[in-house]
C-alpha positions as CSV (number, residue, x, y, z in Angstrom):
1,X,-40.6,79.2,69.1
2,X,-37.8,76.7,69.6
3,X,-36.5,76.3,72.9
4,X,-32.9,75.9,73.2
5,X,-31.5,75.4,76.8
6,X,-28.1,76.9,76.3
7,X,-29.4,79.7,75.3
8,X,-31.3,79.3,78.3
9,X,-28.6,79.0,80.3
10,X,-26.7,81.9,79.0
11,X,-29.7,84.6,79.4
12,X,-30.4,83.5,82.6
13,X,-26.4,83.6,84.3
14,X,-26.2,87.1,82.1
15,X,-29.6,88.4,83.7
16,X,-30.6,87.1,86.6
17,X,-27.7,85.6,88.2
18,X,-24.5,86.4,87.5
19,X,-23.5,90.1,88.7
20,X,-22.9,92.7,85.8
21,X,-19.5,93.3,85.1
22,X,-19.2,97.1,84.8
23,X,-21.0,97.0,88.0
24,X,-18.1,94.7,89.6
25,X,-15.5,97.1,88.4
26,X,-17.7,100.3,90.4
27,X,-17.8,98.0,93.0
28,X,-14.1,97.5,93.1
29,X,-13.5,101.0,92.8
30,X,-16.3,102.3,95.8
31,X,-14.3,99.8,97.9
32,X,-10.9,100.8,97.2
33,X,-12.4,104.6,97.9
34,X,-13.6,103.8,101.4
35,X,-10.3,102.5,102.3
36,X,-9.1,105.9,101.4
37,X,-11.5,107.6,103.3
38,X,-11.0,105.5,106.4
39,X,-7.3,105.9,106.3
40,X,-7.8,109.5,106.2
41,X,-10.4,109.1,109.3
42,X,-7.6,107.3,110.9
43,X,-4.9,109.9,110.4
44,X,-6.8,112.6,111.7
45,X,-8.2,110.9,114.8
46,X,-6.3,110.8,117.6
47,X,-8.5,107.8,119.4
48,X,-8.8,105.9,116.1
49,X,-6.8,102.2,116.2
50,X,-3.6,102.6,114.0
51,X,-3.8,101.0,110.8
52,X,-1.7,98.0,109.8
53,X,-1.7,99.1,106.1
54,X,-3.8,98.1,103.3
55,X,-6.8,95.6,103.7
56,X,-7.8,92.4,103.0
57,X,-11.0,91.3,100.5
58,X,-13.3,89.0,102.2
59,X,-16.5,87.3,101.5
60,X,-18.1,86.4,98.5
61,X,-17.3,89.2,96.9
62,X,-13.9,88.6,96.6
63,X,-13.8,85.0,96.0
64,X,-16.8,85.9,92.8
65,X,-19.3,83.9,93.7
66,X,-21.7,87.1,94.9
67,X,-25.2,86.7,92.5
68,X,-27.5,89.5,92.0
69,X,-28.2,91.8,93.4
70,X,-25.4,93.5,94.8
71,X,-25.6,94.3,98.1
72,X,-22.8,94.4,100.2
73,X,-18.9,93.8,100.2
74,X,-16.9,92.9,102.9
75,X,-13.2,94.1,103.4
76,X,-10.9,93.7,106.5
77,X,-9.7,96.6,107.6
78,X,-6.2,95.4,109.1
79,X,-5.1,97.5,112.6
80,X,-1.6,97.5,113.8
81,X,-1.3,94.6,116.8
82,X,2.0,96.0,118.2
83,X,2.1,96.0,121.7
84,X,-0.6,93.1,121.8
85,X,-0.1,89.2,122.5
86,X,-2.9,87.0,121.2
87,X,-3.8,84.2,123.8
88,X,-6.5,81.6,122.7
89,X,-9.2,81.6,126.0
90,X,-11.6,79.0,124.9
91,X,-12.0,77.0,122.0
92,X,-11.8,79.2,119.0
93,X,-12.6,82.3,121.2
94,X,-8.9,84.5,121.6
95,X,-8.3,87.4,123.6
96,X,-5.8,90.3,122.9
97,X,-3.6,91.5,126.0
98,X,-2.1,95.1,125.2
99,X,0.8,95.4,127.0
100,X,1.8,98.8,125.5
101,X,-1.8,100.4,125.4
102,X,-2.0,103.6,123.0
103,X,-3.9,106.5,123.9
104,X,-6.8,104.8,121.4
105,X,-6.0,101.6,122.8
106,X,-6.6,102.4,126.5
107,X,-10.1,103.5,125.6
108,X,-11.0,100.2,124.0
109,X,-9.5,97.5,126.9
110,X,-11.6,96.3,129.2
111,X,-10.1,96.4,133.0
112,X,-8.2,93.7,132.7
113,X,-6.0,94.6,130.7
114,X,-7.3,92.8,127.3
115,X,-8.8,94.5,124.0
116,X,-12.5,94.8,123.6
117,X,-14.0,94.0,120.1
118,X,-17.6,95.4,120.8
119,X,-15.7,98.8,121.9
120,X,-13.1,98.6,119.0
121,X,-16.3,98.0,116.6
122,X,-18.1,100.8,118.4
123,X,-15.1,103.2,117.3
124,X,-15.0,101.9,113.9
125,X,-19.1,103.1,113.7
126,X,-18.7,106.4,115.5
127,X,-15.7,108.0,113.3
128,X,-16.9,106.6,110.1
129,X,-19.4,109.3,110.0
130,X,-17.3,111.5,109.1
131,X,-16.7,109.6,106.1
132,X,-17.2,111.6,102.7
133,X,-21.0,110.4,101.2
134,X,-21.5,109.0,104.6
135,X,-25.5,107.9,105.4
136,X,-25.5,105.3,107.9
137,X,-23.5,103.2,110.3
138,X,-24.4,100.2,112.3
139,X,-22.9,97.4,114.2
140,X,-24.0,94.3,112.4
141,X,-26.4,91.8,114.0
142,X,-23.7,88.9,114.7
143,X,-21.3,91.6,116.1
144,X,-18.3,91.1,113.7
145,X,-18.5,94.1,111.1
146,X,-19.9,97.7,111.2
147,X,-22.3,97.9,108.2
148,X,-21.6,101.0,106.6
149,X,-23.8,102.7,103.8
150,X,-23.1,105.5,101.3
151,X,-24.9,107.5,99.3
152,X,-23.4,107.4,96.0
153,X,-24.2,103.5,96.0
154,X,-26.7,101.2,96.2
155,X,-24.7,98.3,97.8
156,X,-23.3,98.4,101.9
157,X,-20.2,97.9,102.7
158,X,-19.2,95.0,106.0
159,X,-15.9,96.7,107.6
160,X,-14.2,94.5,109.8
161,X,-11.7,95.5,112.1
162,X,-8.8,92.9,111.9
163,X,-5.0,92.3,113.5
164,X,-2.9,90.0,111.5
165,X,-1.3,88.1,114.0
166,X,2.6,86.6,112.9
167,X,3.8,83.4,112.1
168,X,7.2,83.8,113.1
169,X,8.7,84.1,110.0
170,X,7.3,88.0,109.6
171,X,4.2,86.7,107.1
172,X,0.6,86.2,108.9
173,X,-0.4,83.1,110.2
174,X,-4.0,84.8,110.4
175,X,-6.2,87.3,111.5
176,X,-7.9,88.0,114.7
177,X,-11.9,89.7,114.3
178,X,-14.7,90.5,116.6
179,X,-16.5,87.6,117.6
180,X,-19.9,89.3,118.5
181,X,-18.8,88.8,122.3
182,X,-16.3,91.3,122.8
183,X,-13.7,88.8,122.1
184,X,-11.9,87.4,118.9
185,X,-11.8,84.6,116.3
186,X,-9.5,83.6,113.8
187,X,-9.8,83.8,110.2
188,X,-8.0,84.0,107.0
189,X,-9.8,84.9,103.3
190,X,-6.6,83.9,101.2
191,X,-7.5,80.7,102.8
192,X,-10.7,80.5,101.5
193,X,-9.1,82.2,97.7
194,X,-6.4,79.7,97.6
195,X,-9.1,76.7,98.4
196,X,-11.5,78.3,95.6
197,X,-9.3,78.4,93.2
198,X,-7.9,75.3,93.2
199,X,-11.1,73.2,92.7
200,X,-12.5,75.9,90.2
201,X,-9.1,75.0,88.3
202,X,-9.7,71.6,88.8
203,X,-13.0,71.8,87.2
204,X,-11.9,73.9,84.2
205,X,-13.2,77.3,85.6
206,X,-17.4,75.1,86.1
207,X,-17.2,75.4,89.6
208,X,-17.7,79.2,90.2
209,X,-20.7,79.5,88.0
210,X,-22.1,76.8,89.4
211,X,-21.9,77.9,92.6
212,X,-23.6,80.8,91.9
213,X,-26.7,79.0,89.9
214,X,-26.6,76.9,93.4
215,X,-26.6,79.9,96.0
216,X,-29.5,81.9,93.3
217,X,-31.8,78.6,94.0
218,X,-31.1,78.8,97.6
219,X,-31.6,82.2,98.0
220,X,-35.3,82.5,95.7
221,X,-36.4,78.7,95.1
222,X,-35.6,77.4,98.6
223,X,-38.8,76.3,100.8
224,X,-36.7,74.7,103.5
225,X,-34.5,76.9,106.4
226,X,-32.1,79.0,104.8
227,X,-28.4,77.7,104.2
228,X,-25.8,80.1,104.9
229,X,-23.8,81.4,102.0
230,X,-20.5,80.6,103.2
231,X,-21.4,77.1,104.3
232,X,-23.2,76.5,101.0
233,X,-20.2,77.3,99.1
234,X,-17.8,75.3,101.4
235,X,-20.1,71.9,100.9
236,X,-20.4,72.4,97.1
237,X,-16.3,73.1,96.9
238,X,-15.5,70.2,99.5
239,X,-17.9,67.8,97.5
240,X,-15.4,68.3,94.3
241,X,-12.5,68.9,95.4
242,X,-11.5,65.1,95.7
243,X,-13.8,64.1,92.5
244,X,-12.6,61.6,90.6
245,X,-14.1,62.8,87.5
246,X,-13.9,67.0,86.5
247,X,-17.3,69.1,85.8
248,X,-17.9,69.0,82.0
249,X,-20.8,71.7,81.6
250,X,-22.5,73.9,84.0
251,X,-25.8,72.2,83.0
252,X,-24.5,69.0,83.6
253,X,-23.2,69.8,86.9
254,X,-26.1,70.3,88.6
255,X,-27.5,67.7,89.3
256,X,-24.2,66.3,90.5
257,X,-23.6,68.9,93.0
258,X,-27.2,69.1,94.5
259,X,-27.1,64.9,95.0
260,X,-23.8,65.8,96.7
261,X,-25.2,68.3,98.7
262,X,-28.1,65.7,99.4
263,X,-25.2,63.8,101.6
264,X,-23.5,66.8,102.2
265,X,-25.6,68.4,104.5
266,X,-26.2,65.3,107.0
267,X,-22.4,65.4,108.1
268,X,-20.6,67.8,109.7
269,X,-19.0,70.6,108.1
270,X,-15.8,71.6,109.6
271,X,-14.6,75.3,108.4
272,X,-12.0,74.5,105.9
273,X,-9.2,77.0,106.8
274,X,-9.0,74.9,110.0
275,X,-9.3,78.3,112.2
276,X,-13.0,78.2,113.7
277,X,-16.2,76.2,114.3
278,X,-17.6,74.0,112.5
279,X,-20.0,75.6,110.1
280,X,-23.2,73.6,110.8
281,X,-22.9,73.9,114.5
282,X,-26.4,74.9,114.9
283,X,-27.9,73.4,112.6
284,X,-30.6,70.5,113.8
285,X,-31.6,67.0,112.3
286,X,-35.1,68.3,111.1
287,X,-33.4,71.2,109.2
288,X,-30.6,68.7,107.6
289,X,-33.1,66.6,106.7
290,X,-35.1,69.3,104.7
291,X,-32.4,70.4,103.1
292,X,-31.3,66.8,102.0
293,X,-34.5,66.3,100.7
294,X,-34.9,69.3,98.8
295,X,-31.4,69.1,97.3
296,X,-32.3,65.0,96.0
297,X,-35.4,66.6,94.5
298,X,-33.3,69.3,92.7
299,X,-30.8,66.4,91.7
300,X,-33.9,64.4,90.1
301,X,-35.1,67.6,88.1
302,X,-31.7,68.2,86.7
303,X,-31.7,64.6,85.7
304,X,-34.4,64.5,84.0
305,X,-33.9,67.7,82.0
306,X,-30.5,66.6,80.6
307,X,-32.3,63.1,79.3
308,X,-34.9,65.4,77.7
309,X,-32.4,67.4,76.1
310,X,-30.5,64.4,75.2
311,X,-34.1,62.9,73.3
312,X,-34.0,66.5,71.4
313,X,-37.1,67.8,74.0
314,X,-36.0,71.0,75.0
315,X,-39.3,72.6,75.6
316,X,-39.6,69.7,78.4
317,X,-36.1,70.0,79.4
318,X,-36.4,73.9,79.8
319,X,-40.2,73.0,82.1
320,X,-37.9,70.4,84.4
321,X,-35.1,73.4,84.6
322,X,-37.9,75.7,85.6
323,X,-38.5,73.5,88.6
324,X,-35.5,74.2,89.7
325,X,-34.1,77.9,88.9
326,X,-37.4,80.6,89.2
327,X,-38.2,82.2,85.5
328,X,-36.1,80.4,83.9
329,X,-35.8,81.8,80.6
330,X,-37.5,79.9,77.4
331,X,-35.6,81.9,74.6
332,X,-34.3,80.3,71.3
């Protein structure tokens, strides 16, 4: 059999990583039907926050660097902040004073006067069962979405609860979500969109896949502590995004971006919309120093594939490829 690695690399993206593209446009449309169905929760519940309007995509989902399998897709679910002032309390921590309190509104403020997120999260879970296909709501485990499954699908989806807060100029500046504490943190996903896109231009549409390839090692190759998605994605797209030289293959790319994230990962990481903390916060010297190690070892196999592939070996190239990305496929 000849081994050919593009070949390879092709089966492997289409099969293993890369999510299926029918099943991205059912995605798409599951999402946009819960937004209907929560609307219509919303305009038939007295006690329900009033919507804003519309929603925002968030998380990996939206910016298409999700890998296989599909399982969940987060969406803000934007509320209507009139009545409310946003006051930062602490550091990236905010609080929201409702000065006009709503009949839903007065059952979700604490005493003093400012809007609970735990409570407003605890409504979002209680009135989504009467969702149509509903099976299950919980609050998730860092307190900032409800998890919510259906039966018609296999994925979950994160709802987040979300005020877009003004920038004076009637746009949004951002948008205020749970913080797992009862209070609120800033975000913004066309932040992260805007950021994406602009290096993935940069590199002539490289850096997405690659990021994928990157998270699918991290996620089934990785013997070290977990990195989070999100903070993964932010060092590999920080890394590039003032490269002097552009990405010319995906294959080729990899062991650029896992040297990177070699240095990467022994600095600190500050969240690139400029709105919260910095990402590795709690992450400690024995864990970056894991990671780094790892990532020069992945850098080294990817090395020596490409020279292998360069001496006409691709049976060896493939074995070194193997080392890095689990059942690699030989296929020619």
């Amino acid at each position: 059999m000849a081994y050919i690695v593009n070949t390879s690399f092709d089966i492997y993206r289409s099969l293993s990583v890369d999510l299926d593209a029918e099943q991205v446009k059912t995605a798409r449309k599951s999402r946009d039907y819960l937004v209907g169905q929560i609307e219509t929760v919303a305009n038939n519940d007295s006690y329900f926050p009033t919507l804003y309007g519309g929603y925002k995509s968030y998380g990996s989902f939206a910016r298409s660097t999700k890998i296989r399998p599909l399982d969940d897709i987060d969406l803000l679910m934007l509320l209507n902040g009139k009545g409310t002032s946003s006051v930062q309390w602490s550091g990236t921590t905010y609080r929201l004073k409702v000065s006009e309190p709503t009949t839903a509104m007065k059952l979700l403020m604490n005493n003093d006067g400012h809007l609970n997120s735990i409570k407003v999260l605890n409504k979002f879970k209680s009135a989504l069962a009467s969702v149509s296909n509903y099976r299950k709501a919980d609050i998730k485990r860092n307190g900032v979405a409800v998890v919510l499954s259906l039966s018609s699908y296999d994925w979950v989806f994160d709802v987040v609860p979300a005020f877009p807060v003004g920038d004076g100029n009637n746009g949004t500046a951002y948008y205020l979500i749970p913080n797992g504490k009862g209070e609120w943190m800033r975000t913004d996903p066309r932040k992260d969109q805007d950021l994406i896109t602009e290096v993935n231009k940069k590199h002539n549409g490289l850096l997405i896949p690659v990021i994928r390839l990157v998270k699918y090692w991290n996620m089934y190759r990785y013997s070290p502590p977990a990195i989070s998605s999100y903070y993964l994605e932010t060092m590999i797209i920080m890394s590039l995004r003032y490269s002097f030289s552009t990405l010319s293959s995906i294959k080729s790319a990899i062991p650029t971006v896992f040297s990177n994230l070699s240095s990467s990962v022994l600095t600190t990481c500050p969240d690139p919309k400029g709105l919260g903390d910095n990402l590795d916060a709690d992450m400690s010297w024995d864990t970056r120093q894991k990671v780094s190690n790892a990532a020069r070892e992945m850098a080294s196999y990817g090395n020596y594939a490409l020279d292998a592939e360069n001496r006409g070996d691709h049976k060896t190239a493939i074995q070194y490829w193997l080392s890095i990305f689990p059942n690699f496929p030989a296929y020619g």
